[in-house]
N, C-alpha and C positions, 0 to 999 in steps of 0.2 A: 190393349196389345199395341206395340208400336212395329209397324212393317220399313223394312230398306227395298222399294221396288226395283226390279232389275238387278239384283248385289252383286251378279256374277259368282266370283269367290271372295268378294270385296265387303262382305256382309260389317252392318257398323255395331258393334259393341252393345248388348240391350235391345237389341232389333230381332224381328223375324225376317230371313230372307226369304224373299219373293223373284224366281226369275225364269224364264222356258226353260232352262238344262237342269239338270241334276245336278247336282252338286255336290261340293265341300259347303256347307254352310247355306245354302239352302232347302228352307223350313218346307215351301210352298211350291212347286211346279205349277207357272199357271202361264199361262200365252196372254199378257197385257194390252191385246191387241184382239180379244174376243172377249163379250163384254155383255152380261154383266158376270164379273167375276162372283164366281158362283160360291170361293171358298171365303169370302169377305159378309157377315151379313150386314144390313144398314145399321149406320150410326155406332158398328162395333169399335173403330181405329180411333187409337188418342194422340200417334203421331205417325207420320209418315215422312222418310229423306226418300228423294229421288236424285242421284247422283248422276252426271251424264247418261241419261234415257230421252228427257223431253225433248230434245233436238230430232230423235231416233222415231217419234210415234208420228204415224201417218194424217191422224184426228187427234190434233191437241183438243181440240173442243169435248171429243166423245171422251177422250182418257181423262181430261178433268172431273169432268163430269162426273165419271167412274171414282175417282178417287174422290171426290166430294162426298157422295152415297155411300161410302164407307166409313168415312170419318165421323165422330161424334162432333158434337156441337165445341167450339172451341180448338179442337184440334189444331196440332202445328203441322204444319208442311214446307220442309225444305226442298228445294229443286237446286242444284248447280247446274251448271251449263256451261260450255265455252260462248262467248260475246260475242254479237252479232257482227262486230268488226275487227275479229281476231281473227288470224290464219286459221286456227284451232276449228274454228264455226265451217270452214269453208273447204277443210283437206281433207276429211272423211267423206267417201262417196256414200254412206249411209244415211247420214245427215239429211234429214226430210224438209228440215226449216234452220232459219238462223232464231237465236234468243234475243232480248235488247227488254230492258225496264219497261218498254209500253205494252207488250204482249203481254203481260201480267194482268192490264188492266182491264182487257176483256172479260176478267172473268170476278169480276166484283158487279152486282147487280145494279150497286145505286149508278156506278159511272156509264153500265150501257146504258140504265134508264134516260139519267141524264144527255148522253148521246145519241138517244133513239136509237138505239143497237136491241134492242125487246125481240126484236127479230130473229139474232143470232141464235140456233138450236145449242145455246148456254144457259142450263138449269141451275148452275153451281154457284156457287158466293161465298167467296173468299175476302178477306180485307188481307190489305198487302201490310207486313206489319218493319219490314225491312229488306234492303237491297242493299249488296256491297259486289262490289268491282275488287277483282283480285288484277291489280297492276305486273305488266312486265318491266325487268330493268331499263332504261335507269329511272322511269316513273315511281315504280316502288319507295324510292329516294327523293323523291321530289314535293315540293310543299304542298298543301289540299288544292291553291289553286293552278298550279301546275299541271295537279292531276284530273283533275276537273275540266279544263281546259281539252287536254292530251283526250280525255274520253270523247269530246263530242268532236274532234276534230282531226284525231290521228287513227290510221289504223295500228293494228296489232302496239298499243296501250296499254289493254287492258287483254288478260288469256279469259279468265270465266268472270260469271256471276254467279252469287250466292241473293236465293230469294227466299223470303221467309214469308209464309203467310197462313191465315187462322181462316179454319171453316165457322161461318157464319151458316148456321141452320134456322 
């Protein structure tokens, strides 16, 4: 089964919606934010998008976590997010956290091992399989290292990030 957590009315094609309201097009009523989700069993899910949510969850740690335990082995997991140094991350008073490529890497096991991070209450292991920076104009137009540049040093460069990553069980 592939789940779109939080879809709103915005469920994606192939997907089962997942989100607290009722809806048009959603499958599942579930509050992502009480846990363990009871209608998910382990190791059932073979993909999961999370579309602007992970900015919105209080315990990115416990919701990975959570969506780790549902995934089967392999599993893909898209997350988009607006960019830690985008307007977009920072003008919604909902917004719990900002996103940025390093927060990814908490939750890959060899790299907290490697960092002494064992600590962190992060059960979940994910390998990050790719990241992409969706550019604002006139960056969108501009050459790799332009944009490249623009990301680590300007703000509003870049509006979101798209992250792709695989459960490792």
């Amino acid at each position: 089964m592939k789940l779109d957590l939080a879809c709103g009315q915005n469920k994606r094609e192939g997907f089962k919606g997942v989100d607290i309201a009722s809806g048009p097009g959603v499958d599942f009523v579930v509050d992502l934010e009480k846990f363990p989700w009871k209608e998910f069993e382990d190791g059932s899910i073979e993909e999961i998008h999370i579309s602007h949510y992970a900015e919105h969850t209080p315990d990115l740690m416990q919701f990975m976590n959570e969506v780790w335990r549902i995934c089967e082995d392999n599993a893909k997991i898209t997350i988009i997010s607006p960019y830690y140094t985008s307007i977009r991350a920072w003008q919604d008073p909902t917004h719990k956290r900002t996103i940025s490529e390093a927060t990814w890497l908490y939750f890959n096991k060899a790299w907290r091992e490697a960092n002494k991070l064992a600590h962190y209450p992060i059960t979940c292991n994910f390998d990050i399989i790719q990241m992409v920076a969706f550019f604002n104009p006139p960056w969108d137009k501009k050459s790799e290292e332009a944009r490249q540049f623009a990301q680590q040093h300007y703000w509003n460069a870049v509006s979101d990030i798209l992250i792709e990553l695989k459960a490792v069980k």
